[in-house]
C-alpha positions as CSV (number, residue, x, y, z in Angstrom):
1,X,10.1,60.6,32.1
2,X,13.4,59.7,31.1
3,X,14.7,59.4,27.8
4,X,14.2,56.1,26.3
5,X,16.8,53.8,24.2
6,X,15.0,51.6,21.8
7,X,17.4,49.4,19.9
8,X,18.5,46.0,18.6
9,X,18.9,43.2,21.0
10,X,22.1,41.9,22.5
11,X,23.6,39.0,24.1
12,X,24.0,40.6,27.2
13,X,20.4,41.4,27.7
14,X,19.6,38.1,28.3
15,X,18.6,37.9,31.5
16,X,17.0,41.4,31.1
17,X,14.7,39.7,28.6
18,X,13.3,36.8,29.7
19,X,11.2,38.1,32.5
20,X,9.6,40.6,30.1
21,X,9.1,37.8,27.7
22,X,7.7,35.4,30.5
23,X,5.1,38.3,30.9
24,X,4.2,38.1,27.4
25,X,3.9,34.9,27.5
26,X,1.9,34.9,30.7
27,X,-0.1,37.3,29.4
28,X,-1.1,35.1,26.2
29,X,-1.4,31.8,28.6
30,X,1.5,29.7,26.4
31,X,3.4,27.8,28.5
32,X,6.7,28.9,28.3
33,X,9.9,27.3,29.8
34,X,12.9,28.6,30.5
35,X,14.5,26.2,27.4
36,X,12.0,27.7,24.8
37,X,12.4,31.1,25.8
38,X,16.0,30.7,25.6
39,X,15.5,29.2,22.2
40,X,13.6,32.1,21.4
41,X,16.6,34.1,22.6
42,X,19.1,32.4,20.4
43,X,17.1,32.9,17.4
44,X,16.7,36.5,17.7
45,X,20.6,36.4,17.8
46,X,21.6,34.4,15.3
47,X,21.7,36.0,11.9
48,X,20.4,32.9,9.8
49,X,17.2,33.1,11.5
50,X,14.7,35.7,10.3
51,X,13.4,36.9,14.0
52,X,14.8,40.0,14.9
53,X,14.6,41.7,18.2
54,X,14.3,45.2,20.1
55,X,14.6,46.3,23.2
56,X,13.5,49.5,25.3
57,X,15.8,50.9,27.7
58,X,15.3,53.7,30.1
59,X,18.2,54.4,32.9
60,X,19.8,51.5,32.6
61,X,17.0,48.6,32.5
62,X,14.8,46.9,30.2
63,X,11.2,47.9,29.9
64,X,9.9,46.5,26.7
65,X,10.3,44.5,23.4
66,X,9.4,43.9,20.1
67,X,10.2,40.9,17.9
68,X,9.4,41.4,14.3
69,X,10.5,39.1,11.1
70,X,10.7,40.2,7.2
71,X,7.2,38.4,5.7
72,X,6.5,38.3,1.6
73,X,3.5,39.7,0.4
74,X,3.0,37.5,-2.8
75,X,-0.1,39.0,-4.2
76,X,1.8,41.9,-4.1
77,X,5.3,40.6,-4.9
78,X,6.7,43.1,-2.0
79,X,8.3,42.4,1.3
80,X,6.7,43.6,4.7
81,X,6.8,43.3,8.4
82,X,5.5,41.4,10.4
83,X,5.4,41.8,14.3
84,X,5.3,38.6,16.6
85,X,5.9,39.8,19.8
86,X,5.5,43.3,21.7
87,X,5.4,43.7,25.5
88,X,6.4,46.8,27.9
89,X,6.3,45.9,31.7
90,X,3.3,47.2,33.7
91,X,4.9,49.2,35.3
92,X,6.0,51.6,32.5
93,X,3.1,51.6,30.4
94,X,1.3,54.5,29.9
95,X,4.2,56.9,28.8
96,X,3.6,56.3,25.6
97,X,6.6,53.2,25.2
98,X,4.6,51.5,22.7
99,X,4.1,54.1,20.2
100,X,7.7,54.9,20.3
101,X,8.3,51.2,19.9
102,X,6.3,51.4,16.5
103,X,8.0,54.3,15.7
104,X,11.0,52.6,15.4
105,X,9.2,49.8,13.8
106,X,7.9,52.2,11.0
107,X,11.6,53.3,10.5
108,X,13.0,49.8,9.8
109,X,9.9,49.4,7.2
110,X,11.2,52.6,5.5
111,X,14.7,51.4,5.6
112,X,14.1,47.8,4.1
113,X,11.5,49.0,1.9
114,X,8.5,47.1,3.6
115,X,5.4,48.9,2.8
116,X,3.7,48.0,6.0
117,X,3.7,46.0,9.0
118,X,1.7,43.8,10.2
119,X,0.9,42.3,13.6
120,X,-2.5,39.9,15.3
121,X,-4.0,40.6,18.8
122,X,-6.5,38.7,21.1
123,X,-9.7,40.4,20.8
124,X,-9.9,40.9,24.9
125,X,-6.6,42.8,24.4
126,X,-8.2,45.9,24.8
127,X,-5.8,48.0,26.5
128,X,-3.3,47.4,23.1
129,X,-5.5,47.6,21.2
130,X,-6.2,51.1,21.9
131,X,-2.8,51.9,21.4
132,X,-3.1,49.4,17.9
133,X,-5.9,51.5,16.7
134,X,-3.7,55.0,17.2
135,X,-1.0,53.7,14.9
136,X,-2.2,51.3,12.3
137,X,-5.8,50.2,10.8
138,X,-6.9,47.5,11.9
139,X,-7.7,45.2,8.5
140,X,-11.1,43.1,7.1
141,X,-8.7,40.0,7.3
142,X,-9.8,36.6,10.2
143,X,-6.9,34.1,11.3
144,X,-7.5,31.1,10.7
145,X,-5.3,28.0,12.4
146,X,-4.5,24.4,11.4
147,X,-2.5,21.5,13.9
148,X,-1.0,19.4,11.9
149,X,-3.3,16.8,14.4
150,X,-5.8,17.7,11.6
């Protein structure tokens, strides 16, 4: 396997990007338009907003990403992580891409001082989740959702 590049998003990776992130999408069923997800791309560039981005790279081309956001833990009165998005294409999973992904992760947590990080799955996710339960615990916590429809 070659060696893999796992670092902060760019500009130019635009169009790099959005198929992976159509597949995440996909994979979740959300619609997703090619105006939101380029929303989505302008917020994990622009420095006022709090979503940050990575990227995998191997020879040359995109494989994977992770979108992750500072989160307070009040009860704790700490900062931590929190992941939002992670995808690597089909095609290159299995080469262990997604722990190296969240060993990256764990090293922005140490250098920020975040104690943890945090991250939700769909239950049927089971193929992450395997990968989910080598790196992390999974916690006693249920999520619970609210439209503002009522």
């Amino acid at each position: 396997m070659s060696d893999l590049i796992i670092r902060p998003i760019r500009a130019e990776d635009y169009e790099a990007w959005d198929p992976l992130f159509h597949g995440y999408c996909d994979f979740y069923e959300v619609e997703s338009t090619k105006d939101s997800r380029r929303i989505t791309f302008d917020w994990l560039l622009d420095p006022a907003e709090i979503l940050e981005g990575l990227v995998v790279e191997r020879d040359g081309a995109l494989i994977g990403l992770a979108h992750y956001r500072e989160m307070p833990r009040p009860s704790r009165a700490q900062k931590m992580g929190f992941l939002d998005d992670l995808f690597v294409d089909p095609a290159a999973r299995g080469g262990r891409v997604g722990e190296k992904i969240f060993d990256a992760l764990r090293e922005i947590c140490r250098q920020r001082g975040w104690q943890m990080m945090r991250w939700l799955t769909q239950d049927h996710n089971y193929a992450a989740r395997t990968l989910y339960d080598r790196v992390g615990q999974k916690s006693l916590f249920n999520l619970y959702e609210m439209t503002v429809d009522g």
